[in-house]
N, C-alpha and C positions, 0 to 999 in steps of 0.2 A: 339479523333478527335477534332481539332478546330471547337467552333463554328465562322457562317460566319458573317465577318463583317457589317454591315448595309451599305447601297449603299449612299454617300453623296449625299444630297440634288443641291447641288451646282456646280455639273459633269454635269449635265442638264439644258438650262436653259429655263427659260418659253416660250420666244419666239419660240427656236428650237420646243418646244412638242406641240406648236400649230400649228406651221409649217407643222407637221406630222400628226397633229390631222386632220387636212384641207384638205390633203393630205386623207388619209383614207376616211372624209365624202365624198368628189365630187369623187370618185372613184365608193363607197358603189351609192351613188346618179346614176354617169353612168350605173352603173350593174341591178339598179331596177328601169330605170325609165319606163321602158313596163309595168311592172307585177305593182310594188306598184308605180305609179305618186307621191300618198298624202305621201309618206316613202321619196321618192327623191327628193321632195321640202323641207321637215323637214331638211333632209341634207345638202339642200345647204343652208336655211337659219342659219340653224349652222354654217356654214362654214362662213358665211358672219360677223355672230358674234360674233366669235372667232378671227377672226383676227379684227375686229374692236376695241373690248377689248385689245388683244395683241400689237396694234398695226404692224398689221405684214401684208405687203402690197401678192397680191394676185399675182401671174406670168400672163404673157401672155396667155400663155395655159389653165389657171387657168378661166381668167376672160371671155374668148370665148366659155366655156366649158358651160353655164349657162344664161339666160335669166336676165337683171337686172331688169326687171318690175314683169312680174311672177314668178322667181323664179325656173322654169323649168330646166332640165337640154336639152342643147339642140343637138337632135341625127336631123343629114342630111338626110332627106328624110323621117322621121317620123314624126317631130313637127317643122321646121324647114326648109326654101327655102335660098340658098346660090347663090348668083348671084358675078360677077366681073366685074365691070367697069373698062376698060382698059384705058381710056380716060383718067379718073379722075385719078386711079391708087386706088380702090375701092373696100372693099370687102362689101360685103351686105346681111346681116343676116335679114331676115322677121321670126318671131315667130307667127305660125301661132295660139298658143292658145289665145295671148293678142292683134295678129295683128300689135306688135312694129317693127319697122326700126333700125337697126343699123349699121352706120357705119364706119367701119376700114379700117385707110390706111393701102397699102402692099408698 
């Protein structure tokens, strides 16, 4: 039987695995942030520091998922009030751990 060849280094590249790596932590982050808080801040600041190393910019999805001041991950109706300015055309995220404002056009 052939042995297996070793997996090139250079099929993968850094940016992609941190792409995924970010991907896993804010995931890992949403799934504990009830039970472990101080587990699901560790992860997002991971997350925050891996792509700033990689240079690897965060998605939309990504960047609403998460508090930029605490760090929080942030669930609607647990640590988090979500209002809509029609007017403005406004989405309005309150944190209610740090009490920060933020926000996004729709």
């Amino acid at each position: 039987m052939a042995a297996k060849k070793p997996l090139n280094p250079l099929l993968f590249s850094k940016p992609q695995i941190a792409k995924e790596r970010i991907e896993i932590l804010l995931s890992q982050a949403q799934k504990y942030a009830k039970e472990k808080p101080i587990f699901a801040k560790r992860c997002i600041s991971l997350a925050r520091k891996i792509s700033k190393r990689y240079r690897v910019r965060l998605t939309k999805l990504q960047k609403l998922s998460f508090c930029k001041e605490c760090e929080t991950p942030m669930l609607p109706g647990y640590n988090v009030s979500i209002h809509l300015l029609s007017k403005k055309r406004l989405l309005v995220h309150e944190c209610k751990n740090c009490k920060s404002v933020h926000h996004y056009r729709y």
